[in-house]
C-alpha positions, -999 to 999 in steps of 0.1 A, spaced: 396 160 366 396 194 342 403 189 303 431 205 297 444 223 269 480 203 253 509 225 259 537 216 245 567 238 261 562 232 302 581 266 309 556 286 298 523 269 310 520 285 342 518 321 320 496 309 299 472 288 322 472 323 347 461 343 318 433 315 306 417 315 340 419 350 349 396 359 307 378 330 324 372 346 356 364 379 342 339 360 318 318 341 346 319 374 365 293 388 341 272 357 338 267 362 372 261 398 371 234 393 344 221 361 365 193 372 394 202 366 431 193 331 446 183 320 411 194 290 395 208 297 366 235 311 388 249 273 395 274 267 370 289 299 369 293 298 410 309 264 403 328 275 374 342 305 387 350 288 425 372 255 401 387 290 390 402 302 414 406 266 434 431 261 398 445 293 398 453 290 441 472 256 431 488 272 407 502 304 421 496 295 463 480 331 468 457 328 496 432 350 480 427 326 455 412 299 481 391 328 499 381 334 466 375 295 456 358 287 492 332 324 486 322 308 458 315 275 460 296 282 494 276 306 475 262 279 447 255 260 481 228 285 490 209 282 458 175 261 460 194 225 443 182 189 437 204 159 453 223 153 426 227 190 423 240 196 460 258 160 457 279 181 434 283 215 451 293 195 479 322 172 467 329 209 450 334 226 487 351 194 498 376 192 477 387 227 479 388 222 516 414 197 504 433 213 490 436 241 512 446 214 538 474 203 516 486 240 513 483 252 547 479 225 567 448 231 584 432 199 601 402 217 603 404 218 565 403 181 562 379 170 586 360 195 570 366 176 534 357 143 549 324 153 562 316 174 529 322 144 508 305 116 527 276 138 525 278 141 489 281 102 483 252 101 506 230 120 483 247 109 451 224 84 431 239 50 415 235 64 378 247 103 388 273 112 361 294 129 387 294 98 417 329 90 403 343 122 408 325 124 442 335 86 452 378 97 441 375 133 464 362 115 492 390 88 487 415 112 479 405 132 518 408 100 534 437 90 525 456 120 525 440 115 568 455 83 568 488 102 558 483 124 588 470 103 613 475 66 609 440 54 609 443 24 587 407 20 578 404 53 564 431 39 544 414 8 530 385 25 531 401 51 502 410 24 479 375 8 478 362 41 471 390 49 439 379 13 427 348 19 421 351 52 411 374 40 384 352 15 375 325 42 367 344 73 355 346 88 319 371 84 302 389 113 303 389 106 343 407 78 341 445 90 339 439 109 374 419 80 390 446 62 382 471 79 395 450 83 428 445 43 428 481 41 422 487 68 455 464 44 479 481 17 473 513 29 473 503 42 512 488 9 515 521 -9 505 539 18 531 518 6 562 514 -32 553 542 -42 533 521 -57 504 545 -66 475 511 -69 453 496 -33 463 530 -22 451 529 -36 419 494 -26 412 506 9 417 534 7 397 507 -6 367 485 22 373 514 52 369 520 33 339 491 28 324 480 69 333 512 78 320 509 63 285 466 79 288 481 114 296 510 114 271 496 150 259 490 167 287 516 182 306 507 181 340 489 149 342 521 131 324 543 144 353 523 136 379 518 101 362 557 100 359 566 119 395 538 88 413 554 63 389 594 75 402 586 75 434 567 37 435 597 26 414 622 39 448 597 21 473 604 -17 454 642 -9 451 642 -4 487 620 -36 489 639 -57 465 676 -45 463 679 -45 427 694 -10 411 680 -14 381 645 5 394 665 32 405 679 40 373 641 39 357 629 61 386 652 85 382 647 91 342 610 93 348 614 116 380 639 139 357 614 142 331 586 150 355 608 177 369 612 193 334 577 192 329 574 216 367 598 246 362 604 269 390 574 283 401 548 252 395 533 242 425 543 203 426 574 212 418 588 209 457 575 174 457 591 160 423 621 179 441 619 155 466 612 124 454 644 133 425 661 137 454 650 106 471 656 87 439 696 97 441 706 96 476 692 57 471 718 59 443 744 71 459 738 44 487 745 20 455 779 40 438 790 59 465 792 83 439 791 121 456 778 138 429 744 119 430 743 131 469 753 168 467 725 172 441 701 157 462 710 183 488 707 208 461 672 195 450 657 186 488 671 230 498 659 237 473 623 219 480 620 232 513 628 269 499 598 263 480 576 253 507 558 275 535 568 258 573 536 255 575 530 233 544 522 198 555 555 183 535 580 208 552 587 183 581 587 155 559 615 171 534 636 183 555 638 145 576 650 138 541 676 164 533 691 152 572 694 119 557 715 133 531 734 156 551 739 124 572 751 102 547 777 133 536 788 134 571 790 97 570 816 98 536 840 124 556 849 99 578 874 106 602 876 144 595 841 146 610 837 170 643 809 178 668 802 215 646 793 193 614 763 179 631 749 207 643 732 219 614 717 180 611 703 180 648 690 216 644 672 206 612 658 175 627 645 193 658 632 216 638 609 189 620 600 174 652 587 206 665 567 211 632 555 178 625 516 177 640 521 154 675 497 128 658 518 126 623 528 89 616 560 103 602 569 121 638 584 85 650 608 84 621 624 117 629 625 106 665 641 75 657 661 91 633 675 119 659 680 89 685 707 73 660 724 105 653 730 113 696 736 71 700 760 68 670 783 104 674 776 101 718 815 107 721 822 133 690 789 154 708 802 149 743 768 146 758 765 148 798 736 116 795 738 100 756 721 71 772 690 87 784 689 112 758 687 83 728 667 60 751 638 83 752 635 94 718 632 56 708 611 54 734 588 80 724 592 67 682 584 33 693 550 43 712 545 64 691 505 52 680 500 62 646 531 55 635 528 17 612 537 -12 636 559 -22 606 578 9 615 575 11 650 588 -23 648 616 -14 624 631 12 652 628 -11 679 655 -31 661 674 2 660 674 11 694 685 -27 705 715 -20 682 725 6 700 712 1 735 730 -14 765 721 -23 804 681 -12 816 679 8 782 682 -25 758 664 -47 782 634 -22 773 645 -19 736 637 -61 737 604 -59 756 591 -31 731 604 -52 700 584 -85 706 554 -68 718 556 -50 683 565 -84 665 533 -96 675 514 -71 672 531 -73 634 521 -105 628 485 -98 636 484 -75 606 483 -103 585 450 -121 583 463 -157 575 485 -180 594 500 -189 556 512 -147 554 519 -145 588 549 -173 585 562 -157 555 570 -126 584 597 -151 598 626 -166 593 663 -170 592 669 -150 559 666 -118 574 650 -91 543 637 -52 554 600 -71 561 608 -100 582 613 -106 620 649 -112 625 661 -150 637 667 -153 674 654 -124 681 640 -139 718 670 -155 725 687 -124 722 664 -112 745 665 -133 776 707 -133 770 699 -89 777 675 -102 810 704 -124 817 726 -101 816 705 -76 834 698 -98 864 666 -102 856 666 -142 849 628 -143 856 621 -119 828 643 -139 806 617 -172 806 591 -146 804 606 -131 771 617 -166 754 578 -178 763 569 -141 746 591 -143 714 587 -182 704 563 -201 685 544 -172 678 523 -182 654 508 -206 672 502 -189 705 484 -165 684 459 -188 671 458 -202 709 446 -165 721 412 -176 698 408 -202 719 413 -191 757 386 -208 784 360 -182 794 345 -204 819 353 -176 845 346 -148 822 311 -158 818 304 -158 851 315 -121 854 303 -109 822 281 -131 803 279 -102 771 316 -94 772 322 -130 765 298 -136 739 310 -105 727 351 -120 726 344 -151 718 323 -145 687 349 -122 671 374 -148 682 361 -172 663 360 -149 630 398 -144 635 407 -177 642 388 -184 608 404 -161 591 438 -167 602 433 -204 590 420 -197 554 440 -220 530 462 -195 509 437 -208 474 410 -196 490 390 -161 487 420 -142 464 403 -143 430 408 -104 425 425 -75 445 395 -60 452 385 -93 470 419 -95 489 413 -58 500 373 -61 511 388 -91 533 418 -75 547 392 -49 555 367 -69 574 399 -87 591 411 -51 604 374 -43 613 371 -73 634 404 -75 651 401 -40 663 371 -50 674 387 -81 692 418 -54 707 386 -34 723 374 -69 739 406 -73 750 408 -40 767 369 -40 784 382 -72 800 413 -61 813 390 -34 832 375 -61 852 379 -69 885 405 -100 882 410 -96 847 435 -71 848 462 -99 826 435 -113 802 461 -121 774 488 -106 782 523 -126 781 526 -148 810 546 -139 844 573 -161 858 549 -173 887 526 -191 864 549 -204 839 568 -218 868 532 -239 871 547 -263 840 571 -277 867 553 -292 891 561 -331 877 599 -323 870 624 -295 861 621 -275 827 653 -270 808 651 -240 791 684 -237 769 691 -203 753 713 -198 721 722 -162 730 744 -138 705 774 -139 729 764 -161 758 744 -195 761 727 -203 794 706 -231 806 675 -221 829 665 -251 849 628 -244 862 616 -258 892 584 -255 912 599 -233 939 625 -201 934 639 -184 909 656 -203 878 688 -218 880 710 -203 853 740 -221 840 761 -205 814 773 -232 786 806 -219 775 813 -238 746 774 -239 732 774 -210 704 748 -210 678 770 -209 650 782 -240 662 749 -259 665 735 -248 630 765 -265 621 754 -297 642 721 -292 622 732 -291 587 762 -320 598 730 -337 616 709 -337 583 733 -351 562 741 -381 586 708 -391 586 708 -388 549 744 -411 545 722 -439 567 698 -442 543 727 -449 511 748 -479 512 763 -497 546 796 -476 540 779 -448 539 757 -460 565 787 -462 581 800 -424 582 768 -412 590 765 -432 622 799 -417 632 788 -379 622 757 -388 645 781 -398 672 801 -368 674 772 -349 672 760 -368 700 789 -360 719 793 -327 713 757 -319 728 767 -339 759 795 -321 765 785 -287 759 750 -288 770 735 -317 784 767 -327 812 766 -292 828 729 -295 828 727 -335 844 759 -320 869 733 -296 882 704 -316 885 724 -342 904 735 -317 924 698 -302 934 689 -336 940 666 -351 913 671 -389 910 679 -410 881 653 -414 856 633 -387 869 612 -370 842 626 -336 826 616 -312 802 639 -303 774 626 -267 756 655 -260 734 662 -226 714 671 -220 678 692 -242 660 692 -267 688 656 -274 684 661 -293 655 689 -319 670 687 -353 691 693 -334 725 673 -365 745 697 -388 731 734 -369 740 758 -387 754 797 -403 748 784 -428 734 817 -447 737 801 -477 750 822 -467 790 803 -436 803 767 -432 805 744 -411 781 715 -388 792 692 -418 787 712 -439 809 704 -409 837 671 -390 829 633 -398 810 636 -368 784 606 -354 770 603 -321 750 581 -288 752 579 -261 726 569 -234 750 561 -229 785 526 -222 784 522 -253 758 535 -278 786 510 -262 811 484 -270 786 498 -303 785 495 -308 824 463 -297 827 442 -328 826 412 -335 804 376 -326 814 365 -363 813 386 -382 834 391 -422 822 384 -446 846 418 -464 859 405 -496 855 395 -488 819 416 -499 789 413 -466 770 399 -468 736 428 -463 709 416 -454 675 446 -466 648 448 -449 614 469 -470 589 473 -469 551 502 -490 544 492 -479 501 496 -508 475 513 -536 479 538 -540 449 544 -503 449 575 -485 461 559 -465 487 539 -501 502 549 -498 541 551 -535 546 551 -535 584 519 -511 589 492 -539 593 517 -563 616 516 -528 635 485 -529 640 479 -564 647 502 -565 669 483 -532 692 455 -551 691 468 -581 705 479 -557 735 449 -538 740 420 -556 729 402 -557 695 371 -544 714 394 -512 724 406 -505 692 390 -484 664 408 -497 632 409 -474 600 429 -487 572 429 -467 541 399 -444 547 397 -411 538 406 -379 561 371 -368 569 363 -401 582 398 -401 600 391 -362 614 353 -372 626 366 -402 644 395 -383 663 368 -363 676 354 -396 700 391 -413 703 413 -395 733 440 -419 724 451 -420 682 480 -438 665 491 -429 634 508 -458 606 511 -438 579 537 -416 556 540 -387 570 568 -356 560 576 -321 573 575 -295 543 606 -271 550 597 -243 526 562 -244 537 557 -259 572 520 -258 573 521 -281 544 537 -307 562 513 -335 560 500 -371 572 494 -394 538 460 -405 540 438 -423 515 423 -394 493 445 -364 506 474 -354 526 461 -346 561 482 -310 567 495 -294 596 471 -268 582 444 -293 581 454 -305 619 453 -273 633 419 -262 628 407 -292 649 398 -287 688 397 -319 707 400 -307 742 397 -347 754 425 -352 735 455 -374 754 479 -393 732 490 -391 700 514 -414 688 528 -409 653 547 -436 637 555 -420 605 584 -401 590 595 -369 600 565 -359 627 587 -339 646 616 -330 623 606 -291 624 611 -264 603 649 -257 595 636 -223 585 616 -208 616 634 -235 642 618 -216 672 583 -215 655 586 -255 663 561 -259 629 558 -301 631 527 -328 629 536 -337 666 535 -298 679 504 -293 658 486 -323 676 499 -314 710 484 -278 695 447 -293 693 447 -308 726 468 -339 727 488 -336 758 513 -365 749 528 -371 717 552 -397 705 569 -387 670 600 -388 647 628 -361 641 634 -382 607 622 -411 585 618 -442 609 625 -474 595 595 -495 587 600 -528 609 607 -508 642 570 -498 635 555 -531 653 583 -536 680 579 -499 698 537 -501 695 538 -532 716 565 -522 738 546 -483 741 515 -498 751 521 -528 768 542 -505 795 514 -481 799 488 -507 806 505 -526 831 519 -496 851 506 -467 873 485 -447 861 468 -462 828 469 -431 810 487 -410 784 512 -397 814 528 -426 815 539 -423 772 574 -407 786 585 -438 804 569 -465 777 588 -447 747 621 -445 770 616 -481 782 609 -494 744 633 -476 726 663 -488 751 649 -527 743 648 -512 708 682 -509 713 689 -543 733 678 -559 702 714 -543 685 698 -518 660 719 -489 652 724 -460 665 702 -436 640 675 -461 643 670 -458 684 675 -419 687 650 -410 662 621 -410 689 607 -382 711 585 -378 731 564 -344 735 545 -329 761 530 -343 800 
């Protein structure tokens, strides 16, 4: 932070400045003459005269200058000095280090920095005059480690530290502290993809821009950081118009560096950057062939050694690309040669740790995989395959990015080589979503409008259709279980059983399951909680990363244990294939090109049937055409009317592509009529009345004429399901139900007439003494007693939130009850959950694989049977399918929730007896054993 003298004409400030600090050097030069040895007086001019020549180094880049600027302030170290004093010389040495890092690229140099710094904010006092300065150098070397390295804690770490040195500095510190704010969280924004850290950056280059509006070289570094923030939310939003302010402040930045100023190079750059993103917009080749001009003439600026080289000449490749790219047709295999030289150059440069080394892989892995005929190589396969292999393992390297050139490499992949592409890219999707600390951001990560930050849709059944097509049908179900509902197996991983860890390491899993439960909390903090200020977001993003790399280390002691060795990793085939052990699993898979069903059974591989005529355009047309029938049945009888025959044809449709070849093959394996199967659909077909397919025509039979359907979201959620509770009921017990009802006002339109006949009517099958009745009591009351009642009905309104799924919500007396709300239960007793309200198992038209509904949350938190609704149910059918639900289970087999599949199956077809239409009937699922 020097004061600096205002120079108006930029040309000639690099003359002038030389000549003011070499009088100034000449002038401390006999202080220090006149000043006795080891005395000290002889402080400030030490200090002075080693800012000096640390100036005049960055200035002209004449190694001599640093010698000089390092002699120095090591000398003033030497002197007898207070804490405050050698707080100072410190950060001094430190920063020069720095410097001489960003210069010559000597790691040694910034360890070096790091050390010298924390040392000086060791000694620095709370009221020191110069803790700011100290508190923005140590920032400064940590994050320009994070730049080099990866190590994301040094990056938050760095913008704590600028806070609070911009709290605290003078103020004519502030445009700089800015500016290095602005920097963190630009680097911050880089690795996590915060739209806020971006913006705050942006406000900061402002705001130091309009403080420095005299001074030359803080303006264009003000403007050059503003530019280059203003390319990063193009690139994040799409919208030109921050393109065209970027490049007039980066242009006037430049203007303010003439040839020979040391930023120069990297204003160079980012101008550069600024108009190849423009001429990705116009197509206009001027904008490119400058930006080849500026990036040559960048790196003719820079030493190879320089720390940027690498960096700007990966970005004068992407230029020379996108020229190659506008010849078209005239392109031959000598036009690429100076690109791949280039490139290999920069990943023989770039320091084996860089983060940035994975992009020029990745970026070299396109060029041999997009031009493998033009370049004739002998193995173009191989040779792609392992540089995307190498970028994608690449550990420093963001997971954003990492994940980002996954997707590229399963563009261009085929055979073995994409099969690996698809394992890498949903280990990395995870492992993405875990960057976020809430459930809330983590959902905002996925979904069916694909942006540059989200996961794209389908991505697991894209997946298992590679295995598929590999041979590998195993590792398909092990890749749809890996890639679906993610969000929730994620908060499951808080909650694994350590009975059999404690036994082998009692610490280890007090150790795991302590930080689990810090995760779990923190991944289910409502989204108004804890965000009052940046700083407060930041400190708990922090503690988040802190404690999750603290969990990853759990998760690797454990794996070193004796019989441990898949703590937490995805499931195999051979226990997934555990879920069906009652009945066969029908996994159906949208694929890209191909559909297949992959009926599971308890012995042998999967049986894979490929459904010719199920494509996933086709059933997200089913959806939408499924959503507005159910709508037209709610409108007058003639439009009743229509949407019954929509729901037919839809109906049909899923019989005939999907659910006849799948009862064909059952038949023919030998499973019996109304036998028990498992439906776990994929995609689009998630959200449609599979159980109920069928002609319909009142001549052939439909699916439940044949087969008891019930539905699983996952695998691994059905085993859950099967596993029995803890505290087994007697048989000869009637098991105590606890009812939740609030029918609302009566003489209001939202009164549900029919909720307290409901209930009457239950407890005229099971017993007033077995039934818990809560009508219109408030959720706390409703949550405590779930905790004592293994069996709960629900008689209530109830609707699934499609922007926000976690939102989706129970109607209870003082609050809506959320799938939020639901999911930070645990009620391991849990059995059956039967929802009779609208929309419990609709799910989320958005995320369809994520399976986000009341009835998967439930099954979620324990239940292992739920009954729900895929749409609003009609009051009066309330009372009729309680009765008929739990009069079956009570008088047959087992007296317990695993008989919910056959009461639902055998009330909704007297449901149907009774003549109710068609929409009415197929509403209800069942989910789970």
């Amino acid at each position: 932070m020097n004061n600096q003298v205002p120079i108006l004409d930029p040309r000639n400030e690099q003359r002038n400045r030389e000549m003011e600090f070499e009088e100034a050097i000449r002038s401390l030069k006999e202080t220090l003459l006149r000043s006795p040895p080891q005395d000290h007086v002889r402080l400030i001019p030490l200090s002075d005269l080693g800012q000096c020549f640390h100036d005049l180094f960055k200035l002209r880049e004449k190694a001599q200058d640093l010698e000089e600027a390092l002699r120095y302030f090591k000398e003033a170290l030497d002197l007898p000095l207070s804490d405050d004093e050698r707080a100072g010389a410190l950060t001094n040495l430190g920063h020069c280090l720095l410097t001489g890092f960003e210069q010559q690229g000597d790691p040694e140099f910034l360890k070096a920095a790091i050390k010298l710094n924390e040392d000086a904010l060791h000694r620095s006092l709370p009221n020191d005059p110069n803790r700011s300065i100290i508190l923005n150098n140590l920032a400064n070397a940590l994050d320009t480690s994070y730049l080099h390295t990866g190590n994301i804690e040094q990056l938050n770490e760095a913008i704590r530290l600028q806070r609070e040195a911009l709290e605290s500095c003078k103020p004519e510190d502030r445009s700089g502290m800015l500016d290095d704010l602005g920097i963190v969280l630009f680097n911050y924004f880089g690795a996590q993809r915060e739209g806020n850290a971006l913006e705050e950056a942006i406000q900061c280059h402002r705001e130091a821009s309009d403080l420095s509006s005299q001074l030359v070289d803080d303006k264009a570094r003000a403007l050059s950081c503003l530019g280059t923030c203003l390319i990063a939310k193009y690139e994040h939003l799409g919208d030109a118009q921050w393109l065209q302010e970027a490049a007039l402040h980066l242009k006037e930045a430049l203007e303010c560096r003439p040839p020979g100023h040391t930023d120069r190079p990297s204003t160079l750059n980012s101008l550069a950057n600024c108009l190849h993103c423009q001429y990705r917009e116009t197509q206009a080749l001027s904008d490119l062939e400058e930006a080849i001009r500026y990036l040559r003439e960048s790196l003719s600026l820079l030493p190879s050694e320089n720390p940027n080289w690498p960096g700007s000449l990966c970005n004068l490749v992407a230029c020379l690309e996108s020229k190659l790219e506008n010849q078209g047709q005239q392109v031959v295999a000598q036009d690429f040669k100076e690109v791949i030289s280039l490139l290999t150059r920069a990943i023989n440069t770039f320091p084996k740790n860089h983060p940035f080394l994975a992009d020029a892989q990745a970026r070299l892995a396109v060029i041999y995989a997009d031009n493998a005929e033009l370049l004739k190589s002998s193995h173009p396969v191989q040779q792609f395959s392992d540089l995307f292999e190498q970028a994608v393992n690449h550990h420093t390297a963001s997971v954003h990015h990492r994940f980002e050139i996954s997707l590229k490499w399963i563009d261009r992949a085929e055979g073995p080589s994409a099969l690996r592409a698809y394992e890498k890219c949903l280990e990395l999707a995870d492992r993405y979503l875990l960057v976020k600390a809430s459930i809330l951001s983590r959902v905002e990560l996925i979904s069916t409008k694909r942006s540059n930050s989200t996961i794209p849709p389908r991505i697991a059944s894209r997946a298992a259709e590679c295995a598929i097509e590999n041979g590998n049908i195993r590792k398909a179900v092990e890749l749809l279980e890996q890639g679906r509902t993610m969000l929730l197996s994620q908060i499951a991983r808080y909650r694994t059983a350590l009975d059999s860890l404690r036994e082998a390491d009692p610490k280890l899993e007090e150790e795991f399951k302590g930080v689990s439960l810090q995760l779990e909390a923190s991944a289910l903090l409502p989204s108004t909680v804890g965000r009052s200020s940046n700083m407060t977001a930041e400190l708990e993003a922090f503690k988040y990363w802190k404690i999750a790399e603290q969990w990853r280390n759990c998760i690797t002691k454990i794996q070193q244990l004796e019989g441990f060795e898949d703590f937490l990793k995805p499931p195999k085939y051979p226990t997934l294939q555990q879920a069906a052990v009652n009945g066969p699993v029908v996994i159906v898979n949208l694929g890209l090109n191909r559909s297949h069903a992959l009926i599971m059974q308890k012995i042998g591989d999967p049986i894979t049937l490929e459904l010719v005529d199920a494509r996933p355009e086709v059933f997200d047309g089913h959806v939408t055409a499924f959503l507005d029938a159910v709508h037209l049945t709610e409108k007058t009888e003639s439009e009743e009317a229509r949407g019954i025959k929509m729901l037919t044809q839809i109906l049909s449709q899923l019989w005939r592509t999907v659910a006849s070849p799948v009862v064909e093959q059952l038949q023919i394996i030998g499973w019996q009529r109304l036998s028990r199967i498992w439906w776990c659909p994929t995609s689009s077909l998630a959200l449609l009345p599979l159980h109920a397919a069928g002609p319909h025509d009142g001549r052939q039979e439909n699916l439940p004429d044949i087969y008891i359907s019930s539905y699983t979201s996952t695998i691994s959620a059905l085993m859950k399901s099967l596993a029995r509770s803890p505290v087994q009921p007697d048989p000869e017990d009637t098991p105590k139900l606890l009812f939740v009802a609030q029918p609302g006002i009566k003489g209001l339109s939202r009164y549900l007439p029919s909720v307290m006949e409901e209930l009457k009517g239950v407890v005229e099958v099971i017993g007033e003494k077995s039934v818990t009745q809560l009508v219109n009591k408030k959720s706390d009351v409703v949550l405590a007693e779930m905790q004592r009642h293994r069996w709960v009905h629900f008689a209530c309104h109830g609707s699934q939130a499609q922007d926000a799924p976690f939102d989706s919500s129970l109607e209870l007396n003082d609050k809506y009850l959320t799938l939020l709300d639901i999911i930070q239960a645990r009620l391991p007793d849990a059995q059956l959950a039967f929802l009779a309200i609208c929309q419990s198992a609709k799910g989320d038209q958005t995320r369809p694989d994520e399976t986000l509904h009341l009835g998967s949350g439930l099954q979620f938190v324990g239940f292992r049977s739920v009954i729900g609704t895929m749409y609003s149910m009609d009051d009066q059918d309330g009372p009729f399918l309680a009765k008929e639900v739990y009069g079956y289970m009570l008088k047959h087999e087992h007296n317990d929730y695993s008989d919910a599949a056959k009461a639902l199956h055998n009330a909704v077809k007297n449901l149907k007896k009774k003549g109710v239409a068609l929409y009415r009937w197929i509403n209800y699922v069942h989910i789970g054993a």
